[in-house]
C-alpha positions in Angstrom: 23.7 19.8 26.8 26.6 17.7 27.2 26.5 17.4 23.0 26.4 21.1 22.4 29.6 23.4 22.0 31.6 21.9 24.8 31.8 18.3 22.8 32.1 19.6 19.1 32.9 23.6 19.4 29.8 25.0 17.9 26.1 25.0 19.2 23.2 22.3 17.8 25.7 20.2 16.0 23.5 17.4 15.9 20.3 19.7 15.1 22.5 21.2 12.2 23.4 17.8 10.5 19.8 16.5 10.9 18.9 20.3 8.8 21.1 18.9 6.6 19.9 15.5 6.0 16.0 16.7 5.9 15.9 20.3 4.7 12.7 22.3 5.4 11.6 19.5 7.5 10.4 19.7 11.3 13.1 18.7 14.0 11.6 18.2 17.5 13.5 16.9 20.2 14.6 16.8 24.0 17.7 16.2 26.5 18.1 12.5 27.9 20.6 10.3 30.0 21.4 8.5 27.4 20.1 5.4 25.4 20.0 1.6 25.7 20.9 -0.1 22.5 23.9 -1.7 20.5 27.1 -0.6 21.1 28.1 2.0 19.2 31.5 2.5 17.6 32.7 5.8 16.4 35.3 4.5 14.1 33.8 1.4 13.1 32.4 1.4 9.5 28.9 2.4 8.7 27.4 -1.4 8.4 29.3 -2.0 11.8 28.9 1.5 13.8 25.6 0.0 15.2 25.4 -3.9 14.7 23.1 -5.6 17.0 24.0 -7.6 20.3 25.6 -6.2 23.5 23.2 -3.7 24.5 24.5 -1.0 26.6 23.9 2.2 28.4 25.5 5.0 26.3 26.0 8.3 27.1 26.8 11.2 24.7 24.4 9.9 21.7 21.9 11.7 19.2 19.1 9.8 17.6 16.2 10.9 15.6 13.1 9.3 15.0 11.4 9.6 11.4 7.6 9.6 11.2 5.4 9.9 7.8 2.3 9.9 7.5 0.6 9.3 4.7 -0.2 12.2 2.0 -4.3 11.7 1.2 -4.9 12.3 -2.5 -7.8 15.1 -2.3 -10.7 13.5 -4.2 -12.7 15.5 -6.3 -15.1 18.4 -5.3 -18.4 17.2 -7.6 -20.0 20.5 -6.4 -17.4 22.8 -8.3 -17.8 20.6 -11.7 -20.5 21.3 -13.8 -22.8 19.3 -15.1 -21.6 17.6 -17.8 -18.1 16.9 -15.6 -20.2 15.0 -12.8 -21.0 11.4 -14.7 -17.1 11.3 -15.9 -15.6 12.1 -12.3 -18.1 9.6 -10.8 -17.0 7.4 -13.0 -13.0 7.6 -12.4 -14.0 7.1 -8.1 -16.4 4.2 -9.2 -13.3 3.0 -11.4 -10.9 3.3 -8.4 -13.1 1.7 -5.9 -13.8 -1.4 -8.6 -9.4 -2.0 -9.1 -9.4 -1.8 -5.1 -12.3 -4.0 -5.2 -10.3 -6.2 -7.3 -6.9 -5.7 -5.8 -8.7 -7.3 -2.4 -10.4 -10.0 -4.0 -6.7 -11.2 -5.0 -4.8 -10.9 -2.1 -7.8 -12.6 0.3 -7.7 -15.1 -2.6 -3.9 -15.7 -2.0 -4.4 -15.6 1.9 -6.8 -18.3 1.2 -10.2 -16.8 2.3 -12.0 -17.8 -0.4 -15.5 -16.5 0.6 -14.1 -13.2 1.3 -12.3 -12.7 -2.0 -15.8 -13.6 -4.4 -17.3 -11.0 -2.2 -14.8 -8.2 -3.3 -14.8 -9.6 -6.8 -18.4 -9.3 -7.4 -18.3 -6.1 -5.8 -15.2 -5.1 -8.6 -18.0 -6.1 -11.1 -20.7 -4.3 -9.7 -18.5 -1.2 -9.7 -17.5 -1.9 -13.2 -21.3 -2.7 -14.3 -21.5 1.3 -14.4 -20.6 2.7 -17.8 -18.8 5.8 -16.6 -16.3 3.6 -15.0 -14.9 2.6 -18.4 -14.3 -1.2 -17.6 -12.8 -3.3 -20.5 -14.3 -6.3 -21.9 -10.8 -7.7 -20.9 -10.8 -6.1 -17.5 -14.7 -8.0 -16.7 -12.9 -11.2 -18.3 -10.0 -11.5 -15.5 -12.4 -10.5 -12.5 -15.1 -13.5 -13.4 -12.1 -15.8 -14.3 -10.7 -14.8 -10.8 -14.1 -15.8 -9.7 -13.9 -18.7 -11.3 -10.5 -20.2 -10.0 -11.9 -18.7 -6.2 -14.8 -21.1 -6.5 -13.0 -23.6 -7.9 -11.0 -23.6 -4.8 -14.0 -23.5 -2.4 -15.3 -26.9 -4.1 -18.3 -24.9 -5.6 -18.0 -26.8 -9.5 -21.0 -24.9 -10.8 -20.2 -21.8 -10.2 -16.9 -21.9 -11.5 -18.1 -23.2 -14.5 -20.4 -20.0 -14.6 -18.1 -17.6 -14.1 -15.2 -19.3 -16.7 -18.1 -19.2 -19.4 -19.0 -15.2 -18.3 -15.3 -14.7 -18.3 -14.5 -16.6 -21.8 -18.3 -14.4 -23.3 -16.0 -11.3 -22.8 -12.7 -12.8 -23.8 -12.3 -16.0 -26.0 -8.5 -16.5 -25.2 -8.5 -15.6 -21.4 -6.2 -18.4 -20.5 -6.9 -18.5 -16.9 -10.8 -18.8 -17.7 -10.3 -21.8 -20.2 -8.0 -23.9 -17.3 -10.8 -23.6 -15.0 -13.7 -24.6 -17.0 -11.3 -27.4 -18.1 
């Protein structure tokens, strides 16, 4: 190619500096006419060797493309534990999916979907309802006081009220539990 040895005097040039960049990492590639883009300028500096604007056919260019994909956590084989292993490792998944649980409830809460966020709350406290998954007093406190403030929202008085009082039963000075039963 018209990048190779003939434009900077030694073979894969551009192959070699991406190797050096990403060591050990895969490099795939292919020969083209070119690119359409920003003007590039050799000797301009970094934050202005590819500014936007002025698109233009350019010859004589290199770009890679970086893909990741995500690394999935391997979850835990319960048929290798033994017994006595199986309640605590159940436990730890049902703790994970309870925090998720929770983690959804807030941001639906904070996209406004109100309906959709007590749903993943009272599944957080289902979750949590398990005694494996270790859930503190605390942590039951701030998912029914989220509960509260979400029905608050949605005009449903009563249940707020509810869920503030279930929240303050576990936590007397859970602040966010006292303003909405106020």
């Amino acid at each position: 190619g018209s990048r190779g040895t003939n434009f900077f005097g030694q073979p894969f040039a551009d192959a070699q500096q991406f190797k050096k960049a990403f060591p050990g990492k895969p490099l795939v590639g292919f020969w083209a006419g070119g690119e359409i883009g920003p003007q590039a300028l050799a000797e301009a500096a970094p934050e202005e060797a590819t500014r936007t604007g002025r698109a233009a056919l350019q010859g004589f260019t290199a770009v890679f493309g970086i893909f990741r994909a995500p690394v999935k956590k391997p979850k835990p084989a319960l048929v290798l534990l033994s017994d006595d292993e199986v309640p605590a490792e159940v436990g730890k998944l049902l703790r994970a999916f309870a925090l998720e649980a929770k983690d959804r409830g807030d941001a639906t809460s904070g996209a406004g979907d109100h309906r959709s966020a007590a749903g993943h709350y009272e599944r957080a406290l289902a979750l949590f309802e398990v005694p494996s998954a270790r859930a503190s007093a605390s942590q039951r406190a701030q998912i029914f006081a989220s509960m509260a403030l979400v029905a608050l929202k949605a005009g449903d008085f009563e249940r707020a009220v509810v869920d503030a009082d279930a929240a303050l039963d576990l936590d007397s000075g859970n602040c966010e539990a006292m303003k909405s039963r106020a």
